[in-house]
ROLUM-972391 format. One line per 10 residues: their letters; for each residue x, y, z of C-alpha. Coordinates in pm, 1 decimal, always signed. Layout:
N
a	X Y Z  ...
***
This chain:
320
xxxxxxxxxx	+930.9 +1761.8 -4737.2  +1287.7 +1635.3 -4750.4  +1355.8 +1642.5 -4364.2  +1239.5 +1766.3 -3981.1  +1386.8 +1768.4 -3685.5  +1202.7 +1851.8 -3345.2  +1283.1 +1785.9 -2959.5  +1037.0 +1545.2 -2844.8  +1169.4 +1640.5 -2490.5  +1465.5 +1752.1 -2292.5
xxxxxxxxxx	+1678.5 +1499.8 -2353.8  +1531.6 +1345.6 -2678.0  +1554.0 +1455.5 -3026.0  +1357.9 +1322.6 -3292.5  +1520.8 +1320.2 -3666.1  +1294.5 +1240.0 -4031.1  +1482.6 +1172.4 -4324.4  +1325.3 +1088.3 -4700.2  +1524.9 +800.2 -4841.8  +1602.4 +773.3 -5150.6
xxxxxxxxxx	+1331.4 +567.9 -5235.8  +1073.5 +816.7 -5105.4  +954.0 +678.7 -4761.7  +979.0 +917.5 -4440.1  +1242.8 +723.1 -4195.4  +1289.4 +819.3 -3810.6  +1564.7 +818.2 -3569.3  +1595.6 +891.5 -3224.7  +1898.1 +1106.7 -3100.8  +1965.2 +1109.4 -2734.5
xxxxxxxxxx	+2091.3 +1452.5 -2585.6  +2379.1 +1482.9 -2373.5  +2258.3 +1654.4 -2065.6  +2505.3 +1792.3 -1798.4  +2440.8 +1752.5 -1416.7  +2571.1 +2036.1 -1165.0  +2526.6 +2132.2 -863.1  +2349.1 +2443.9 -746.0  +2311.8 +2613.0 -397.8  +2054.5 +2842.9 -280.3
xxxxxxxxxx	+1955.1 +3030.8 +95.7  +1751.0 +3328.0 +184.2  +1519.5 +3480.7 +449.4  +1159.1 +3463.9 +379.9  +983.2 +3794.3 +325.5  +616.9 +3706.9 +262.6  +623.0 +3384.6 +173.5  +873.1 +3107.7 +109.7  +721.1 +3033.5 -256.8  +819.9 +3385.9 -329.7
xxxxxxxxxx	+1091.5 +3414.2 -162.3  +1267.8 +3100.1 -280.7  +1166.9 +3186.5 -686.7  +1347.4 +3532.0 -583.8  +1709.6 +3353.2 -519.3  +1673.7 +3102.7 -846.4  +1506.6 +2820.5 -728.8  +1266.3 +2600.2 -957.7  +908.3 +2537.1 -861.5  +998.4 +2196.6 -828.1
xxxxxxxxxx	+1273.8 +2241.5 -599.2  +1061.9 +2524.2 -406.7  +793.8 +2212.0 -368.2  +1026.8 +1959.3 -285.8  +1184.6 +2154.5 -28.8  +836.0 +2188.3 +122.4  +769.3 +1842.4 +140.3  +1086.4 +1780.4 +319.1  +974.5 +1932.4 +585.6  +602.4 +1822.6 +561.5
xxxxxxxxxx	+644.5 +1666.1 +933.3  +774.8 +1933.6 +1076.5  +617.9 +2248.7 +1006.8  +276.0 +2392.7 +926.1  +319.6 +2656.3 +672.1  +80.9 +2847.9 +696.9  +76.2 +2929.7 +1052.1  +471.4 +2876.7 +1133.8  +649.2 +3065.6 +888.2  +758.2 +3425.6 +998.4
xxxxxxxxxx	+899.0 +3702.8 +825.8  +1308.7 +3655.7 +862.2  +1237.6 +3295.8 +863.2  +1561.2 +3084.7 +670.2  +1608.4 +2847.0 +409.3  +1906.6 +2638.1 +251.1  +1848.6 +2361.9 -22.5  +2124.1 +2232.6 -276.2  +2015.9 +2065.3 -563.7  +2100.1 +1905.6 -907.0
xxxxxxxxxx	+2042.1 +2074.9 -1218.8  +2056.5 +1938.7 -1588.2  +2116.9 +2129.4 -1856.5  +2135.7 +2020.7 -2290.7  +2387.8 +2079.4 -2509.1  +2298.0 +2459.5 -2536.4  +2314.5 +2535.9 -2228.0  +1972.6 +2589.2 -2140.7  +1868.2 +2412.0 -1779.1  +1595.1 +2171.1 -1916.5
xxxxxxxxxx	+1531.1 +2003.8 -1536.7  +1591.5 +1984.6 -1198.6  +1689.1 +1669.6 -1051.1  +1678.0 +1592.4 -635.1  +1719.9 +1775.2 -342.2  +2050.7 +1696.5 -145.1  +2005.0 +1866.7 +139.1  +1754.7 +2128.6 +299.2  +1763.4 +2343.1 +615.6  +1483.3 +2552.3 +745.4
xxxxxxxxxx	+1505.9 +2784.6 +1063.7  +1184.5 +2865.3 +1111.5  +893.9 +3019.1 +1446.1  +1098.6 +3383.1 +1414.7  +1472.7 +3145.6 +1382.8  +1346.4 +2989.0 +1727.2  +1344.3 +2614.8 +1528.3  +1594.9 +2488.5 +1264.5  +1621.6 +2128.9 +1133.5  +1845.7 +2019.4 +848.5
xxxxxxxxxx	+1809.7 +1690.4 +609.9  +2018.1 +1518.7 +375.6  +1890.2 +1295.1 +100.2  +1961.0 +911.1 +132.2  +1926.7 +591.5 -1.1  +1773.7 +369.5 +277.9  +1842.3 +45.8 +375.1  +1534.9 -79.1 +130.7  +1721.0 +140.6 -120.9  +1413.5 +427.8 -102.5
xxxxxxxxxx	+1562.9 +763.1 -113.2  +1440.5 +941.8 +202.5  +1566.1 +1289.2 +389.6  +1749.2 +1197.7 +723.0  +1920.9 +1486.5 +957.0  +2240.8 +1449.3 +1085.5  +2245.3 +1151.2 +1340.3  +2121.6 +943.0 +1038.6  +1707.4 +982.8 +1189.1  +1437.2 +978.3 +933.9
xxxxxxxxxx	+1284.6 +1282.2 +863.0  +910.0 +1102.2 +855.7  +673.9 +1057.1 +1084.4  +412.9 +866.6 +1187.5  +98.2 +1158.9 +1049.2  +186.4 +1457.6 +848.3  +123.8 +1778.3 +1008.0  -160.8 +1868.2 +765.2  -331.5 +1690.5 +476.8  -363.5 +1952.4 +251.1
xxxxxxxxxx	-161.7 +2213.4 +28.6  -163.2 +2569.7 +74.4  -485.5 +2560.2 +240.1  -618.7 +2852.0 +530.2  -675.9 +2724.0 +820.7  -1050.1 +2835.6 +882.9  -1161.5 +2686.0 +1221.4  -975.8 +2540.5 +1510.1  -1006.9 +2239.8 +1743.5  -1273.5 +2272.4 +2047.0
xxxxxxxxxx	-1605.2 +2448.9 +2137.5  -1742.2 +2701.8 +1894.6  -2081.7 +2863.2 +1793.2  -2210.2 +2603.9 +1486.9  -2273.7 +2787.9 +1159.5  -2546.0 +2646.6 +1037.5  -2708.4 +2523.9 +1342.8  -2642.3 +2836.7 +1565.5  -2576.2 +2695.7 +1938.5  -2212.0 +2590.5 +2084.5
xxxxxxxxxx	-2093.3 +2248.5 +2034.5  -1772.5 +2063.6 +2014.9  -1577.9 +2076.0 +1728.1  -1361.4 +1789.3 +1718.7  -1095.6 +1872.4 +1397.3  -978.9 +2156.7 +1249.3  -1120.0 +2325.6 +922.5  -911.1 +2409.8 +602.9  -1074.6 +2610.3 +357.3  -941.6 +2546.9 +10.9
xxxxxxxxxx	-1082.4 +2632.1 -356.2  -1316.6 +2313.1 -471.8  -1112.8 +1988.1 -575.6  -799.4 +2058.7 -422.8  -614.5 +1724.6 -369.8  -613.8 +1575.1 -9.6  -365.0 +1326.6 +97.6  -351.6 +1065.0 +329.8  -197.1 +1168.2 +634.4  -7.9 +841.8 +723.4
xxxxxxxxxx	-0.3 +497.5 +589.5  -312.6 +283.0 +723.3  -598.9 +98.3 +575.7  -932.8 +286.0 +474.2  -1241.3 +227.4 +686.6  -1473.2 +353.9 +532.8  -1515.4 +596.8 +181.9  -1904.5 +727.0 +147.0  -2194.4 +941.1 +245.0  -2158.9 +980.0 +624.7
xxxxxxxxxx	-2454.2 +1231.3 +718.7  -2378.9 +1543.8 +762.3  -2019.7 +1504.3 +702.1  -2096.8 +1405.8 +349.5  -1828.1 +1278.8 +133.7  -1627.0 +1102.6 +378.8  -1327.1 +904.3 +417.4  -1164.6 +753.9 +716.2  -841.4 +596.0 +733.2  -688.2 +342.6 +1063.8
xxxxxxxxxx	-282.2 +410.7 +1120.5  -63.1 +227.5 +1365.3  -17.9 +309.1 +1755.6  -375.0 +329.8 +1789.4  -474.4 +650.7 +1540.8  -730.8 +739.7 +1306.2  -722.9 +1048.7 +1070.0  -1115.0 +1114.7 +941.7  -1149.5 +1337.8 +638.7  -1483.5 +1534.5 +561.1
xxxxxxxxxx	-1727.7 +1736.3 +329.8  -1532.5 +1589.2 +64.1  -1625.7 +1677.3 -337.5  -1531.6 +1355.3 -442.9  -1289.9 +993.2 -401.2  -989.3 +931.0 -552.4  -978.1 +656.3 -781.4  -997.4 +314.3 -601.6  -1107.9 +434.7 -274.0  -1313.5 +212.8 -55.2
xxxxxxxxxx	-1265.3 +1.1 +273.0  -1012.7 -209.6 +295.3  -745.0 -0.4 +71.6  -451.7 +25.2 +150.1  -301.3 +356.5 +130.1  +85.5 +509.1 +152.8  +151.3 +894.9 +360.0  +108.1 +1132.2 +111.9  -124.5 +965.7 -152.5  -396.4 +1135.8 -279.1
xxxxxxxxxx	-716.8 +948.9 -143.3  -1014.6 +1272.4 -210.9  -1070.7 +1624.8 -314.2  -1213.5 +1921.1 -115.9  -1587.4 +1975.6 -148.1  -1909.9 +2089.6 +40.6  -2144.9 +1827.7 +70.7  -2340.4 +1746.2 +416.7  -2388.7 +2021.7 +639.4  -2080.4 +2254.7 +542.0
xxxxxxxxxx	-2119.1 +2667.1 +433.3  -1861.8 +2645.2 +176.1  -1545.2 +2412.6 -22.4  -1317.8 +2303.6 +274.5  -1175.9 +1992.3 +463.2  -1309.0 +1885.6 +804.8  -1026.0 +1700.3 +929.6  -1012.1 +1503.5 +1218.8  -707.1 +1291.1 +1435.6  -844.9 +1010.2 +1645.2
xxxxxxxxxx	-621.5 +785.6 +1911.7  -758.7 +510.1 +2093.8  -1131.9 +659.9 +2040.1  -1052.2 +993.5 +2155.6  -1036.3 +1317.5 +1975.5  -715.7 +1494.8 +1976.6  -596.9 +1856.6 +1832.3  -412.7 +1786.8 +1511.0  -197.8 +2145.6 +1570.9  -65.7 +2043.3 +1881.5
xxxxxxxxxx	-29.1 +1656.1 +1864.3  +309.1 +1563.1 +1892.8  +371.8 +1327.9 +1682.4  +533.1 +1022.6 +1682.6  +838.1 +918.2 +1469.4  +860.3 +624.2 +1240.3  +1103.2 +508.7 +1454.3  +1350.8 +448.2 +1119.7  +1722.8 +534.5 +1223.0  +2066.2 +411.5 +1019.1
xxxxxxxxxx	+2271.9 +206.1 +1195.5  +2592.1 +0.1 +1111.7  +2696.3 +19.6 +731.8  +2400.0 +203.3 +587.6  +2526.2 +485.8 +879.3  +2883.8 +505.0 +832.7  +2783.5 +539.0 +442.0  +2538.5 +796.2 +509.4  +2760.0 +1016.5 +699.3  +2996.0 +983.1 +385.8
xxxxxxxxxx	+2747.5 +1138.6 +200.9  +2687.9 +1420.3 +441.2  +3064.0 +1519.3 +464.6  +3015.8 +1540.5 +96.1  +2707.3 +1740.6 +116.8  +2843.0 +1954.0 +334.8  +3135.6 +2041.2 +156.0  +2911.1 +2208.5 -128.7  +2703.4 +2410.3 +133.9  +2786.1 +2781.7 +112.3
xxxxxxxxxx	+3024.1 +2935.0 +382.6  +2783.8 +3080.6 +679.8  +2985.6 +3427.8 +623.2  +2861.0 +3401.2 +183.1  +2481.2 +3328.1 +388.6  +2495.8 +3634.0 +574.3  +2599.4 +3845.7 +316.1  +2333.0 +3730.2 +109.2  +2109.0 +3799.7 +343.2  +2225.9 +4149.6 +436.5
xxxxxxxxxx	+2186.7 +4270.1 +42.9  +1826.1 +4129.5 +60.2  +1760.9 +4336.7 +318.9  +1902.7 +4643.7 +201.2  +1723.7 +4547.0 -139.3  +1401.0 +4540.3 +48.4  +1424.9 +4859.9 +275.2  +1530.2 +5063.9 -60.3  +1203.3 +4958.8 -232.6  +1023.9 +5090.6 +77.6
***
């Protein structure tokens, strides 16, 4: 073997050489990777994974545009056929022109419940220097509890009085049920402090975690913990804290998932829920709405949208 080459990843190459006294010597060799811009929009027809993957967009960007709007909107039960969606993005391609990676979101819109709601966010350093999505008055997209705990679960049972199916008679039921394949991740709804992470009787697994303004998320029927769990953690919004199970009293793998304030069960589908409270002001505003103007300058025309959207159609009725 006199020499090998091989791409260790997208933007490193690695390089062996025999010397000329026999030994195998390595070198590193950085690719040159390109950053542009690209722009995608569409109407949802079925869903938006589907839909998004059918204009170009990466599974990466498809999820990150989801999670922009992880406060906002329940996706399985809010997103309508004719639904919209807008995201520009960086891409990175090597020296062959091949795109090797996506990088961030810049911006994402979503008109969404039939086109009756629509929300836009840019992407933004903060003033602690976290990149975060704000919409156009410089107003944190986050909020206080995500609007559900769980990826592209079904929501299985609803909030209030039902006929038990294991025991048989009406009682309350005070959460909401998401049935999801075995070890699907859960995350923590909000940041808070855990209570409590064990056996709980007939909830089994169970985890329950203390936010501010006076709520408590409680998470059930769990398969297992997520490294580190126990009372007294502290845990960010969106970290994974267990996985869905059946243990305790349960018919089959799914979350029990409850929202607490001051004591009381509350519906987590209709809770309105509060803001962080996070909003730019003074210097860290007047550069943020820099960046928009330059944001917006890259969004497409609303007349390029429409067309778009009128071939999709067309496209769609002619394979009926």
């Amino acid at each position: 073997l006199l020499g090998l080459e091989f791409r260790a990843d997208p933007e490193n190459r690695i390089v062996l050489k025999r010397t000329a006294g026999g030994e195998m010597a390595a070198q590193k060799k950085t690719v040159p990777l390109t950053t542009r811009i690209m722009s995608i929009a569409g109407r949802i027809n079925g869903s938006l994974y589907m839909s998004a993957k059918h204009v170009g967009a990466p599974d990466e960007v498809i999820a990150n545009l989801a999670d922009a709007f992880s406060y906002d909107v329940d996706f399985q039960r809010e997103i309508f056929g004719g639904d919209e969606f807008e995201a520009i993005f960086e891409v990175k391609y090597d020296d062959e022109g091949k795109l090797v990676s996506t990088g961030d979101i810049l911006y994402a819109r979503l008109n969404w419940r039939g086109r009756s709601r629509e929300k836009g966010y840019y992407r933004f350093p903060g003033d602690d220097g976290r990149p975060d999505f704000y919409d156009a008055t410089g107003q944190s997209a986050k909020r206080l509890l995500m609007k559900t705990p769980i990826d592209g679960a079904r929501l299985s049972s609803g909030f209030g009085t039902r006929k038990h199916p294991i025991l048989g008679y009406r009682r309350a039921h005070k959460g909401v049920d998401f049935a999801a394949p075995r070890g699907t991740p859960i995350k923590a709804a909000g940041d808070g402090v855990i209570v409590r992470a064990n056996r709980y009787g007939s909830f089994g697994n169970y985890v329950k975690i203390r936010h501010a303004n006076g709520y408590e998320t409680a998470y059930a029927h769990l398969n297992g913990f997520a490294r580190g769990m126990r009372a007294g953690k502290r845990v960010r919004q969106g970290d994974i804290i267990a996985y869905v199970g059946t243990t305790g009293r349960s018919t089959g793998p799914h979350l029990h998932y409850e929202v607490h304030l001051r004591g009381t069960a509350v519906n987590p589908q209709r809770l309105k829920i509060d803001t962080t409270g996070k909003t730019l002001e003074g210097s860290a505003l007047a550069a943020f709405k820099e960046e928009k103007a330059r944001i917006d300058a890259m969004r497409m025309p609303e007349e390029t949208r429409e067309a778009l959207y009128a071939r999709d159609e067309r496209a769609a009725q002619g394979a009926l």
